[in-house]
DSSP file (Angstrom, degrees, kcal/mol; ACC not computed):
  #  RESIDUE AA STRUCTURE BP1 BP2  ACC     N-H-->O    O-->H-N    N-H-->O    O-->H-N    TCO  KAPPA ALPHA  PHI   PSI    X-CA   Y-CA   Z-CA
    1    1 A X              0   0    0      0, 0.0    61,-0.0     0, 0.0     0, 0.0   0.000 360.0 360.0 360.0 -52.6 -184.4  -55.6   15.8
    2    2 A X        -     0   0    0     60,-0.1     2,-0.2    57,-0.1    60,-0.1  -0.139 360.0-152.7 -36.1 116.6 -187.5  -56.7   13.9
    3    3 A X        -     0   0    0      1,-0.1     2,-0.2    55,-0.1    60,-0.1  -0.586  40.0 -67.9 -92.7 171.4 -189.0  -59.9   16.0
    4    4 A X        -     0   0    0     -2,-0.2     2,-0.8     1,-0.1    -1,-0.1  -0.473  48.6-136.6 -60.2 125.3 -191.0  -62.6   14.2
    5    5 A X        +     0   0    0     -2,-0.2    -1,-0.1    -3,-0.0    32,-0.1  -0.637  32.7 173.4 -99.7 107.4 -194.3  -61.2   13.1
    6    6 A X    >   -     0   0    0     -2,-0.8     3,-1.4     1,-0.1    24,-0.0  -0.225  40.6 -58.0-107.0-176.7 -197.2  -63.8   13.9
    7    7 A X  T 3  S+     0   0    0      1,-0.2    24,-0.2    24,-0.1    -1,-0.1  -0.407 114.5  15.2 -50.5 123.0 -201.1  -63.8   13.7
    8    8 A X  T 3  S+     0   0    0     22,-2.0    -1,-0.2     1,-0.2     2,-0.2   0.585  86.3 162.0  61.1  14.5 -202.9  -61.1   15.7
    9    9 A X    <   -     0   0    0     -3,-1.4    21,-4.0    21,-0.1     2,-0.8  -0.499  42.1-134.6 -37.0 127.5 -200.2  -59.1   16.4
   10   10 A X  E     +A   29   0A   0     19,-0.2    54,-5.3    54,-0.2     2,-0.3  -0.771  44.2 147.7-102.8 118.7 -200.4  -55.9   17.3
   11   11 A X  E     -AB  28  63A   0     17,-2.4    17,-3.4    -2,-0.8     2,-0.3  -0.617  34.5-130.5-123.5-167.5 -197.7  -53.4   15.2
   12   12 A X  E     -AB  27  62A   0     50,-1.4    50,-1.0    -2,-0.3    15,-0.2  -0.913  31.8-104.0-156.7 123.4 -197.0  -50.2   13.8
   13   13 A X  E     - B   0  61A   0     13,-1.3    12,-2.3    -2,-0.3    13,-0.5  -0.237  23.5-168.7 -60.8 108.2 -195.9  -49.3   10.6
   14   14 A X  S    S+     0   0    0     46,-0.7     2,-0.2    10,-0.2    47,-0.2  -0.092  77.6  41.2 -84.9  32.8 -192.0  -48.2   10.0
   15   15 A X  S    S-     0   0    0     45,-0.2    10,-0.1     8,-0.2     2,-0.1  -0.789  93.3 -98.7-177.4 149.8 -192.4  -46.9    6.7
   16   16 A X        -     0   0    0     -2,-0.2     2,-0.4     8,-0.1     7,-0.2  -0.241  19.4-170.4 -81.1 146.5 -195.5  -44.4    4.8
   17   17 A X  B   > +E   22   0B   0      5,-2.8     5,-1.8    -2,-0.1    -2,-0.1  -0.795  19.3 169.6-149.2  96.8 -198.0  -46.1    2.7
   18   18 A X  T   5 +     0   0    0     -2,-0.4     5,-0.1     3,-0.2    -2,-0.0   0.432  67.4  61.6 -79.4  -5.1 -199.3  -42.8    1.5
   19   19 A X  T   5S+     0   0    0      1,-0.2    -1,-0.1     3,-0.1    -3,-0.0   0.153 111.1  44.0 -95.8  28.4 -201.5  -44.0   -1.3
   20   20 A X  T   5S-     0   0    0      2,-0.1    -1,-0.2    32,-0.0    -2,-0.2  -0.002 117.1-113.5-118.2  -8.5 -203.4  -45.7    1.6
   21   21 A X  T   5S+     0   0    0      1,-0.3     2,-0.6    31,-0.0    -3,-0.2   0.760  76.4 128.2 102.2  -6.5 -203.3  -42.5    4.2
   22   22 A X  B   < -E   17   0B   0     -5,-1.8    -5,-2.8     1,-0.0    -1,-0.3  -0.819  36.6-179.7-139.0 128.8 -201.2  -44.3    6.4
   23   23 A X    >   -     0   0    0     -2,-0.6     3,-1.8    -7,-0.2     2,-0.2  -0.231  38.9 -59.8-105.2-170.2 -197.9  -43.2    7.9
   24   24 A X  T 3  S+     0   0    0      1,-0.2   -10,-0.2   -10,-0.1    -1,-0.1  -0.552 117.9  33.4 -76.7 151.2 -195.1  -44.4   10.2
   25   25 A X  T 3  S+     0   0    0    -12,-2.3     2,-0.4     1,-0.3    -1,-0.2   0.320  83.7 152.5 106.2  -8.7 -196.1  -45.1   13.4
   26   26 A X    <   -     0   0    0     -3,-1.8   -13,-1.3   -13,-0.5    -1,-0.3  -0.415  38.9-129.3 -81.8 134.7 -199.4  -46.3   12.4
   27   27 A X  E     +A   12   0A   0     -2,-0.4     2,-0.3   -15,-0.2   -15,-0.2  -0.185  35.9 150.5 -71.9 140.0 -201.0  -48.8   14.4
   28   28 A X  E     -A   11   0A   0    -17,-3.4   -17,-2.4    -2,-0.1     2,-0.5  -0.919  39.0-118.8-158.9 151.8 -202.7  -52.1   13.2
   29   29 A X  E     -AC  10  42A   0     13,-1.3     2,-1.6    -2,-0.3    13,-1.4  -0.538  31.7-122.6 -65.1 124.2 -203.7  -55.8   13.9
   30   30 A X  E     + C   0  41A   0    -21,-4.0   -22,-2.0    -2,-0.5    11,-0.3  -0.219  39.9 165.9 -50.5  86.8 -202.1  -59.0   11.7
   31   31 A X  E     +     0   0A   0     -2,-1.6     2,-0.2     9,-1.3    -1,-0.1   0.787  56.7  11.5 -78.3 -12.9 -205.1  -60.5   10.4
   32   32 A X  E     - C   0  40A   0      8,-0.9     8,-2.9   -25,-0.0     2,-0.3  -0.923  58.2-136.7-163.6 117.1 -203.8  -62.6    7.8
   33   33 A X  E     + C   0  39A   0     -2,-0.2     6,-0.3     6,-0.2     3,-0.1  -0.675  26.7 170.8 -63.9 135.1 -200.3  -64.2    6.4
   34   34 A X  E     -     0   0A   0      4,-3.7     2,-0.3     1,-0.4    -1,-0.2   0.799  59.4  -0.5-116.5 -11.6 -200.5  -63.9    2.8
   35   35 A X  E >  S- C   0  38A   0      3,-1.5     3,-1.4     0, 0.0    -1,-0.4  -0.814  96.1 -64.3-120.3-171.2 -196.8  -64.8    1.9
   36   36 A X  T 3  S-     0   0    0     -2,-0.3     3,-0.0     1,-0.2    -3,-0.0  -0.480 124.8  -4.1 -57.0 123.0 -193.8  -65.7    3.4
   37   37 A X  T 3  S+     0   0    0     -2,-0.3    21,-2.2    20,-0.1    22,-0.5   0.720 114.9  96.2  43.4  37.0 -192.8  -62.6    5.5
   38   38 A X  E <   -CD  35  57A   0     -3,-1.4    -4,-3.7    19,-0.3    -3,-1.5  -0.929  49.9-177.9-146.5 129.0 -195.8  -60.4    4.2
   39   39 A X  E     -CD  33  56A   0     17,-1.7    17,-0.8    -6,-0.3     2,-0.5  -0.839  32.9-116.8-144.5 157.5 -199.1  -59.9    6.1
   40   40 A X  E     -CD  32  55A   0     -8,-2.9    -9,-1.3    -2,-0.3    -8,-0.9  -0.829  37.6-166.6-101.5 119.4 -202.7  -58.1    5.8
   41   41 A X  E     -CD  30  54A   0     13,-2.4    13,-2.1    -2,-0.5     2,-0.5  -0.861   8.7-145.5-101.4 149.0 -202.7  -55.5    8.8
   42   42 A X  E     -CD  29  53A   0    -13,-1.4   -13,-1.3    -2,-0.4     2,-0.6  -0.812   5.3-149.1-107.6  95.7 -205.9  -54.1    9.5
   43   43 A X  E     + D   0  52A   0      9,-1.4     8,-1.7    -2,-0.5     9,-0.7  -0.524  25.2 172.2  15.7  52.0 -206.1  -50.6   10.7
   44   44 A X  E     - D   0  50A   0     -2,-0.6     6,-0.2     6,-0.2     2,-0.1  -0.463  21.9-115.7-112.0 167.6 -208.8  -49.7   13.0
   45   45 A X    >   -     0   0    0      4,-0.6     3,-2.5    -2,-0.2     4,-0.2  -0.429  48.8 -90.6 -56.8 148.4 -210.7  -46.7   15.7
   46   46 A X  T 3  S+     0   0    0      1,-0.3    -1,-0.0     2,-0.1    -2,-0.0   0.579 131.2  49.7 -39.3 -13.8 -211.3  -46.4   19.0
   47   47 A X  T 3  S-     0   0    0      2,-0.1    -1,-0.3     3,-0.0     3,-0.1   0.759 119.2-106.5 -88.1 -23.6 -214.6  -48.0   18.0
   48   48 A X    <   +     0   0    0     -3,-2.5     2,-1.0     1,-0.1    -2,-0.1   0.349  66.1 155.7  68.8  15.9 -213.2  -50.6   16.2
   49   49 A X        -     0   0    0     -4,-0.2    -4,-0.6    -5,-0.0    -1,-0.1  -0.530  41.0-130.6 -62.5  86.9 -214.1  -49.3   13.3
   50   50 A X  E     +D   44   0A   0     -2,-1.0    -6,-0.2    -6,-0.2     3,-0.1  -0.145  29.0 172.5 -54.8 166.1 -211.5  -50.6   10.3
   51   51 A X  E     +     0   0A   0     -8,-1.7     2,-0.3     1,-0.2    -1,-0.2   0.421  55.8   5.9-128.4 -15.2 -210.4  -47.9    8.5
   52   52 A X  E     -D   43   0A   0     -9,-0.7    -9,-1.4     2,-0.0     2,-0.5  -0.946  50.3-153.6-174.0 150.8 -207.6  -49.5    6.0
   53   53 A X  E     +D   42   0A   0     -2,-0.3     2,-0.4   -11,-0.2   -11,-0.2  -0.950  22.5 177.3-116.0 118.9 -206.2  -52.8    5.0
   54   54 A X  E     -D   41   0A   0    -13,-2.1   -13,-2.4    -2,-0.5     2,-0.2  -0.959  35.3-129.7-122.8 162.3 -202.9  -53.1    3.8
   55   55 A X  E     +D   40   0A   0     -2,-0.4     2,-0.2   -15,-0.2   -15,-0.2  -0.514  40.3 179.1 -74.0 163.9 -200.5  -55.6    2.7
   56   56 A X  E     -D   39   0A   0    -17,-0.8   -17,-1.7    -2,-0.2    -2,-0.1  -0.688  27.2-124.8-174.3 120.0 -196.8  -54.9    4.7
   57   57 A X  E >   -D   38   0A   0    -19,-0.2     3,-1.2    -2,-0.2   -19,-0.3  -0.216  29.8-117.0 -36.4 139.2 -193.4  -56.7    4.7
   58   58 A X  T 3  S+     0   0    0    -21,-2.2     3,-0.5     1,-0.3    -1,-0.1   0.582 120.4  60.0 -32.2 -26.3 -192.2  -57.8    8.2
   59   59 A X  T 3  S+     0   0    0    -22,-0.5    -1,-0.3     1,-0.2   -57,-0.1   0.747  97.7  56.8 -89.6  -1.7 -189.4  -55.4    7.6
   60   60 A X  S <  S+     0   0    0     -3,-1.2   -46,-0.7   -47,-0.0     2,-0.5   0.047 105.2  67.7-107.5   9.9 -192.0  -52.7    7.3
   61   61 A X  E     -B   13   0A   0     -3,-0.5     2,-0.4   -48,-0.2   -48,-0.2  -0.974  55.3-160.8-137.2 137.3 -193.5  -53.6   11.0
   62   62 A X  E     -B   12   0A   0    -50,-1.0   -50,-1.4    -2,-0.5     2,-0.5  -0.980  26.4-128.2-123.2 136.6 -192.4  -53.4   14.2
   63   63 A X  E     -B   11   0A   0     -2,-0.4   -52,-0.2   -52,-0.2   -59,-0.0  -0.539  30.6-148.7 -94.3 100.5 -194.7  -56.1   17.2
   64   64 A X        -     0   0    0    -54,-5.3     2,-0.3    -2,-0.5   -54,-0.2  -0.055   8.4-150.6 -59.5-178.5 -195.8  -53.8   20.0
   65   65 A X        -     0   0    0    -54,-0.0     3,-0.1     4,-0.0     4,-0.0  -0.944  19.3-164.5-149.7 149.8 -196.0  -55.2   23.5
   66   66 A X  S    S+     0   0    0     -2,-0.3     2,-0.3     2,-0.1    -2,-0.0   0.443  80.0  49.8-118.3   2.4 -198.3  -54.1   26.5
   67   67 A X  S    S-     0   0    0      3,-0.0     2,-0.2     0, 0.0    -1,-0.1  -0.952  88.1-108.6-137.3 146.5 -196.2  -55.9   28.8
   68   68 A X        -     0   0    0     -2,-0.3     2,-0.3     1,-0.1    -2,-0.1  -0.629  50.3-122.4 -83.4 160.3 -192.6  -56.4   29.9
   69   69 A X        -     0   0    0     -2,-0.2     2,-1.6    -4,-0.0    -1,-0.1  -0.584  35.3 -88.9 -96.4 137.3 -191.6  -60.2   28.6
   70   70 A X        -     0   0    0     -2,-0.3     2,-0.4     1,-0.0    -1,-0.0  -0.412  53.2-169.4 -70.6  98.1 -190.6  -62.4   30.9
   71   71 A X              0   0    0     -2,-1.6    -1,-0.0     1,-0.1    -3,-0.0  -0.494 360.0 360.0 -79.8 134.7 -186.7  -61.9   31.0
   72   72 A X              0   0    0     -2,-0.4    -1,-0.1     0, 0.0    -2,-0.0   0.718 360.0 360.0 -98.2 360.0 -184.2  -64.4   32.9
């Protein structure tokens, strides 16, 4: 189900990072690969305000969309 998770993504977290605050469902951007199939999402406000950075497996994200994808 998990698609390929690339740079600037926008996901949300499918598993609790409670020593960060941060539960499922939480939204963030990809800002950064830092290994093979693990990536720094950043966390922000309606201001754009970050509020937490974490590291997070690909299996630990799911890549939101704001649009239907062009299907054939």
């Amino acid at each position: 189900m998990n698609q390929s998770v690339q740079l600037l993504d926008v996901v949300a977290l499918t598993a609790d990072s409670p020593e960060l605050g941060l539960s499922v469902g939480q939204v963030g951007t990809v800002v950064e690969l830092l290994f093979e199939q693990v990536f720094e999402v950043e966390s922000s406000d309606d201001n754009g305000v970050a509020y937490a950075m974490a590291a997070s497996s690909q299996a630990n994200l799911i890549v939101l969309h704001y649009a239907p994808s062009n299907v054939a």
